[in-house]
Every structure is written in structure tokens, then in C-alpha cells.
N, CA, C and O of each residue as an XYZ file, in Angstrom:
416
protein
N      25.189     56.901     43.837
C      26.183     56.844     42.789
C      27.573     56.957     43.401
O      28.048     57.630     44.315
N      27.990     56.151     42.653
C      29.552     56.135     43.671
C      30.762     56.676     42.255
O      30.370     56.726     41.089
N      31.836     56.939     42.560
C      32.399     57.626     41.861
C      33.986     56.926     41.258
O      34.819     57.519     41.943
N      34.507     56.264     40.608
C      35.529     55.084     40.224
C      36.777     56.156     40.106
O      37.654     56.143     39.242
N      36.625     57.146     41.263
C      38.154     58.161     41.022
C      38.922     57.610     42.095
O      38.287     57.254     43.088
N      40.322     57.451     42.091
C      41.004     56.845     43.298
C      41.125     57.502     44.365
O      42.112     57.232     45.049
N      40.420     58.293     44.729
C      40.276     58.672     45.902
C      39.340     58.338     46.540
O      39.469     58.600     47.736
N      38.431     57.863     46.271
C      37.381     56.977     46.618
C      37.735     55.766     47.227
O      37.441     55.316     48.334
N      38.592     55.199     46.079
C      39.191     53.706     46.708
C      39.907     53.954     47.653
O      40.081     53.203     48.612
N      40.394     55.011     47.495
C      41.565     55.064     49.095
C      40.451     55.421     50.168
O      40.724     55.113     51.328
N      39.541     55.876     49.989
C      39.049     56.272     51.237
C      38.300     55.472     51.475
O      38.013     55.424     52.671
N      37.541     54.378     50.500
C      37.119     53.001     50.850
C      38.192     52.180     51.680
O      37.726     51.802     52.755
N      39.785     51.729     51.414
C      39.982     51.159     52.333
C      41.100     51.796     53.258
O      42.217     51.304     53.419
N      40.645     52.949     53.836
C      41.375     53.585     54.897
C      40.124     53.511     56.092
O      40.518     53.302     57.240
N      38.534     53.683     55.861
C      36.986     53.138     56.374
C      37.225     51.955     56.677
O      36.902     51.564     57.798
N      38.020     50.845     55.510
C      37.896     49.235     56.099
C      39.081     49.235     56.743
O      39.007     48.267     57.500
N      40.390     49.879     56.922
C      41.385     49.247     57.533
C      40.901     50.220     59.462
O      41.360     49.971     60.577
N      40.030     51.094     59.104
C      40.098     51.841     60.571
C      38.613     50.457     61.495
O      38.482     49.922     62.596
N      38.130     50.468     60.654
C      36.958     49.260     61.270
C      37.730     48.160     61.498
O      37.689     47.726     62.650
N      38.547     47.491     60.574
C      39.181     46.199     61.165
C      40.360     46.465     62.153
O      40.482     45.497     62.903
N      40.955     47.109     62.320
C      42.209     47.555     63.366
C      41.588     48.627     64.322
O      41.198     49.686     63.831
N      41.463     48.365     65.864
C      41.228     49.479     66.347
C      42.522     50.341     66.743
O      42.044     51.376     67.206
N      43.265     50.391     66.770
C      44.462     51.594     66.398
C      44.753     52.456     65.938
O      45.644     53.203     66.343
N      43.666     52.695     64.344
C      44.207     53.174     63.503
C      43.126     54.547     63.604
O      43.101     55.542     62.879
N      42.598     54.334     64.321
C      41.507     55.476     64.142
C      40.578     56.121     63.768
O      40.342     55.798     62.604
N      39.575     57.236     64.285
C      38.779     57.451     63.006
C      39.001     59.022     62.866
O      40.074     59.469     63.270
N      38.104     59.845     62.349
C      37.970     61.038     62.820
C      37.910     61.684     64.133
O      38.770     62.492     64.486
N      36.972     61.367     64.821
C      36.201     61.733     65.919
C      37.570     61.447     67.333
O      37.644     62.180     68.319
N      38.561     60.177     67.063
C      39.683     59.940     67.938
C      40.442     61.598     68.448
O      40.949     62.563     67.875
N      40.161     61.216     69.727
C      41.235     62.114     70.606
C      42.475     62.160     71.196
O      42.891     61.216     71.867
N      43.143     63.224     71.002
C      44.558     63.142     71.445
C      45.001     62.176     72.128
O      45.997     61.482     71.926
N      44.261     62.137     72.929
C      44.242     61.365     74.395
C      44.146     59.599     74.332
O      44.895     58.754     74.822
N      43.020     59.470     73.595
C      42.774     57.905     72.862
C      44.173     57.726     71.714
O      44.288     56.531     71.442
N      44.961     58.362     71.179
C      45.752     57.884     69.962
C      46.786     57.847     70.952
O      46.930     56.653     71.213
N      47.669     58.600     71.715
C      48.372     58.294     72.536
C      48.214     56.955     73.426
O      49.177     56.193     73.507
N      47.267     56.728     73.947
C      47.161     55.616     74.931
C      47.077     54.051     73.707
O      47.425     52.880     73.859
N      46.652     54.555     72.925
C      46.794     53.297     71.797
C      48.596     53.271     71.101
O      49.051     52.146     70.898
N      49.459     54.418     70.797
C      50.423     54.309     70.716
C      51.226     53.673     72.037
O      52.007     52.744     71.831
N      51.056     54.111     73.219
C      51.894     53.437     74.052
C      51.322     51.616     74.862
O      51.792     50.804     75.660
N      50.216     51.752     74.112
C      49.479     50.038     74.000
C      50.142     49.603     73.135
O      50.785     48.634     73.539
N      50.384     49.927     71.716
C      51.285     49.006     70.801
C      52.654     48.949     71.009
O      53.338     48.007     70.608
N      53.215     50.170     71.783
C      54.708     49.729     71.953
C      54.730     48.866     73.318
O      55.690     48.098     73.254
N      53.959     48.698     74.636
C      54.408     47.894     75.119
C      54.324     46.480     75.170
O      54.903     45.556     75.743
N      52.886     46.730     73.924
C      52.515     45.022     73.620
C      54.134     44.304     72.662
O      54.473     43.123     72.724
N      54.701     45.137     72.050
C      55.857     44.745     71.574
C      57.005     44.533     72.201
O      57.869     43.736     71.835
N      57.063     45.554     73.587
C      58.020     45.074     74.519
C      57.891     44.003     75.094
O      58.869     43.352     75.465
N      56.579     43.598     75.287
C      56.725     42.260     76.508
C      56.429     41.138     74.770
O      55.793     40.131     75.081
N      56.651     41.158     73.710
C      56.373     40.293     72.850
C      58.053     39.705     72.474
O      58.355     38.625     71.965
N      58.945     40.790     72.908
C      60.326     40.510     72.438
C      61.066     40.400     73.603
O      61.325     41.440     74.209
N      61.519     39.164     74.101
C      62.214     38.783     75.048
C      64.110     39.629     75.379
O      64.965     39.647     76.264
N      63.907     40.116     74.176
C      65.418     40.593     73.917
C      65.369     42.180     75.098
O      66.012     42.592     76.064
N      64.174     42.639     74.252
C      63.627     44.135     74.675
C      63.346     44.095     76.110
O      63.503     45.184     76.661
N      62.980     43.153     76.848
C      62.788     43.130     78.003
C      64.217     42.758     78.435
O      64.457     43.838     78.975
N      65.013     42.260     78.557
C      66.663     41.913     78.870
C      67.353     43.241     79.000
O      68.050     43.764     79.869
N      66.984     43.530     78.032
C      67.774     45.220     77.997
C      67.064     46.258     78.791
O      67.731     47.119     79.365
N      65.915     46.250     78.865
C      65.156     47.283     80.143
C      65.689     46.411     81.863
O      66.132     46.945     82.880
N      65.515     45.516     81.687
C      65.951     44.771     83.344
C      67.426     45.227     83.407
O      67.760     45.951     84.345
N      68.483     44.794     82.323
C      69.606     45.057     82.430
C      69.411     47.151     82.523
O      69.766     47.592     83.616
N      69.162     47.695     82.008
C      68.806     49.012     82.095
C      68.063     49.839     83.555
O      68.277     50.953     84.034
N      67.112     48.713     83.969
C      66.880     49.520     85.537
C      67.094     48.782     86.752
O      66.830     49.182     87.886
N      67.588     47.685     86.432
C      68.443     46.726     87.676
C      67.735     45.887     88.497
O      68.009     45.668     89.677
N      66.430     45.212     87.609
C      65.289     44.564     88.293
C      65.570     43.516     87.401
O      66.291     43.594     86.407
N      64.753     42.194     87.947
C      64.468     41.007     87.211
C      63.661     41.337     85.945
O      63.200     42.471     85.813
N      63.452     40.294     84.911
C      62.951     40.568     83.911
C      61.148     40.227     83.913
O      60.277     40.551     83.106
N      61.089     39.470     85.148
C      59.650     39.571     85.673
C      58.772     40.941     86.260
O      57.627     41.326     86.026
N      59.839     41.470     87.110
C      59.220     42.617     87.175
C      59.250     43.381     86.147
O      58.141     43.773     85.783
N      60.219     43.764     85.495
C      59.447     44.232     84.015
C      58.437     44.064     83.500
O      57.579     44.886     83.178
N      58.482     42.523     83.336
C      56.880     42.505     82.572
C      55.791     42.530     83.624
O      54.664     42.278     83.198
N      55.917     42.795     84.963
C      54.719     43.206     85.554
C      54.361     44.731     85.562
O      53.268     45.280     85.425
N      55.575     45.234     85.758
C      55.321     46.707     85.542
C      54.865     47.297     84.344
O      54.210     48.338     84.362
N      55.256     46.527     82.991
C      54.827     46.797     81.404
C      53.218     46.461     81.100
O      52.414     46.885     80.270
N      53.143     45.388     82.294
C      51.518     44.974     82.168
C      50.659     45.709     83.154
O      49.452     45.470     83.190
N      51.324     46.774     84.125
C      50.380     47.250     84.954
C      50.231     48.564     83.949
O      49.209     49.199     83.687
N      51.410     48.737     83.536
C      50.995     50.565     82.480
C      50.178     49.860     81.424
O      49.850     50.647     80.536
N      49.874     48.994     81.292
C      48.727     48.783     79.773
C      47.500     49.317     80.282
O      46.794     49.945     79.493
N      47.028     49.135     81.781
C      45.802     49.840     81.841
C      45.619     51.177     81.829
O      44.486     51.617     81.635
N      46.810     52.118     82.056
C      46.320     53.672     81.695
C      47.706     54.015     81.459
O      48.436     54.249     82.422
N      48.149     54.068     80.246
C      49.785     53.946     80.483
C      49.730     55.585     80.160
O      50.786     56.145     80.454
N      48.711     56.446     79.619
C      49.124     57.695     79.325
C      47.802     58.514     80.754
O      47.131     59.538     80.632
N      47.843     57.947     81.461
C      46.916     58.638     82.594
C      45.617     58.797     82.625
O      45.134     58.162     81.687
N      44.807     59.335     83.244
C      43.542     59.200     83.271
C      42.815     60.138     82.291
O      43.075     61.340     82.238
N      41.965     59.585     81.580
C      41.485     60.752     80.426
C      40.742     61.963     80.983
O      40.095     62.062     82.026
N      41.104     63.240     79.625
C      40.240     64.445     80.275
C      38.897     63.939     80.420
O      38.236     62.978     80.028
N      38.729     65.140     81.260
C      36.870     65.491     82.039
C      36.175     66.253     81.018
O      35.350     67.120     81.304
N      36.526     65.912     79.721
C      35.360     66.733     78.677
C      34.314     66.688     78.668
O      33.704     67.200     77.730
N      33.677     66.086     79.659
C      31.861     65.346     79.440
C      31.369     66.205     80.670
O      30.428     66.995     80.597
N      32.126     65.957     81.831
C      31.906     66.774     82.808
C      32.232     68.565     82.364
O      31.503     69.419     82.867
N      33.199     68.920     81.547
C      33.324     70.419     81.566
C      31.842     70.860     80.366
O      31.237     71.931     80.330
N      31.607     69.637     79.518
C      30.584     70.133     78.287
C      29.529     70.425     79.354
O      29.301     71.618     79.556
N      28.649     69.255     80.280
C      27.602     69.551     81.343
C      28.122     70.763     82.209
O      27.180     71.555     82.248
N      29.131     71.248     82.886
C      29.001     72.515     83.280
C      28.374     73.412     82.328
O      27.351     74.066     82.532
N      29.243     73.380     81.014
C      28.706     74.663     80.095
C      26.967     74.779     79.832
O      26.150     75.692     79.958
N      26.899     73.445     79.433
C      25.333     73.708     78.937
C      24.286     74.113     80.791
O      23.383     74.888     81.105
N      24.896     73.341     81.331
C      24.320     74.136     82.833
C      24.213     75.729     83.285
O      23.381     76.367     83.930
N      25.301     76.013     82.714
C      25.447     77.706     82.925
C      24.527     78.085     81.886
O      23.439     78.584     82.173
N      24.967     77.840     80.444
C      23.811     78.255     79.677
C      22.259     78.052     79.818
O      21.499     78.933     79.417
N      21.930     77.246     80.213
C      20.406     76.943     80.791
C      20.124     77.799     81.680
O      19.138     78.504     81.464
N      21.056     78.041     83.202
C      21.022     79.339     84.060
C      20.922     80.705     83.541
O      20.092     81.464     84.042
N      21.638     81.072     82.643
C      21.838     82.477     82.299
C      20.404     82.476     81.252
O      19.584     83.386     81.374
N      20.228     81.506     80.356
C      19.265     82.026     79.607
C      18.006     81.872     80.713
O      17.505     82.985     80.869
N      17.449     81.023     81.391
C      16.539     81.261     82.483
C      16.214     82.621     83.337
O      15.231     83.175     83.831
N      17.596     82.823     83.218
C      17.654     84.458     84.399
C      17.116     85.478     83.430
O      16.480     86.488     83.730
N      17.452     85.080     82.249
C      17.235     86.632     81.092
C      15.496     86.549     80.798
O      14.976     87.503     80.219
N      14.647     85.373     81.226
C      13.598     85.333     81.512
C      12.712     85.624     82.372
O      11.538     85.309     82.179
């Protein structure tokens, strides 16, 4: 049974706009993933506006090629390498497996 209160509909298409756009997020998104998707959409807009790139070359005193090579090398990790949460979760459950073993 589904429920015809508008909050429903909004949350029907906030489900379809996060499935059709990957940007927008879901729950489960981490700090880490929304940042690196914010600085993916601003530099896909820098190298999309020829103006914006004129003014960064004129701004750090390089051609406007190297700009857009340097704008296209930060698209692959422009906010750094993601945390080690997978590796710190397997330490924990490792220790816990140890300690409860020992209390045996």
C-alpha cells in the first residue's frame, strides 16, 4: 500500500533523480565520495567554459593547455586518495575474533 501524501512523491522523485544522476547521492554516500563528485562537477565546468580557463592561465602564468591538462589530471583523484575504512573495519573484526578466542 502506498500512501498519496506528498511526501511520498517527494521521496519518489528524490529515489529517481539520485538513480538517474550519479552526483546526487544516496544515503550510504561518504564524505569523501560527495566531495570528489563536487570537485568533478566544478572542473568538468572549468574545462567546459573557455572563458574560465583564460582567467586561470591568465591567473597562474601558464598556457591555457596546460590548464586543461592539469584540470584533467585532478579529475582522477582531485580530493586524494580515499580513507582505509575496509582495511581499519578488518583490523577490528580481527582483534575481535582474537580476544574472543583467547577468552576461550
Amino acid at each position: 500500500m502506498t500512501s498519496n501524501t506528498p511526501q511520498s512523491g517527494v521521496s519518489a522523485q528524490l529515489e529517481h533523480l539520485q538513480a538517474r544522476y550519479v552526483g546526487t547521492g544516496h544515503p550510504g554516500t561518504t564524505q569523501h565520495e560527495w566531495a570528489t563528485n563536487q570537485h568533478r562537477d566544478s572542473i568538468a565546468s572549468y574545462l567546459a567554459h573557455p572563458w574560465m580557463l583564460e582567467y586561470f592561465s591568465v591567473a597562474e602564468g601558464a598556457s591555457v593547455g596546460r590548464i586543461k591538462h592539469n584540470l584533467l589530471e585532478k579529475m582522477h583523484r582531485p580530493c586524494g586518495e580515499p580513507p582505509q575504512r575496509q582495511n581499519i573495519l578488518k583490523r577490528k573484526i580481527d582483534e575481535i575474533s582474537k580476544s574472543s578466542a583467547a577468552q576461550e
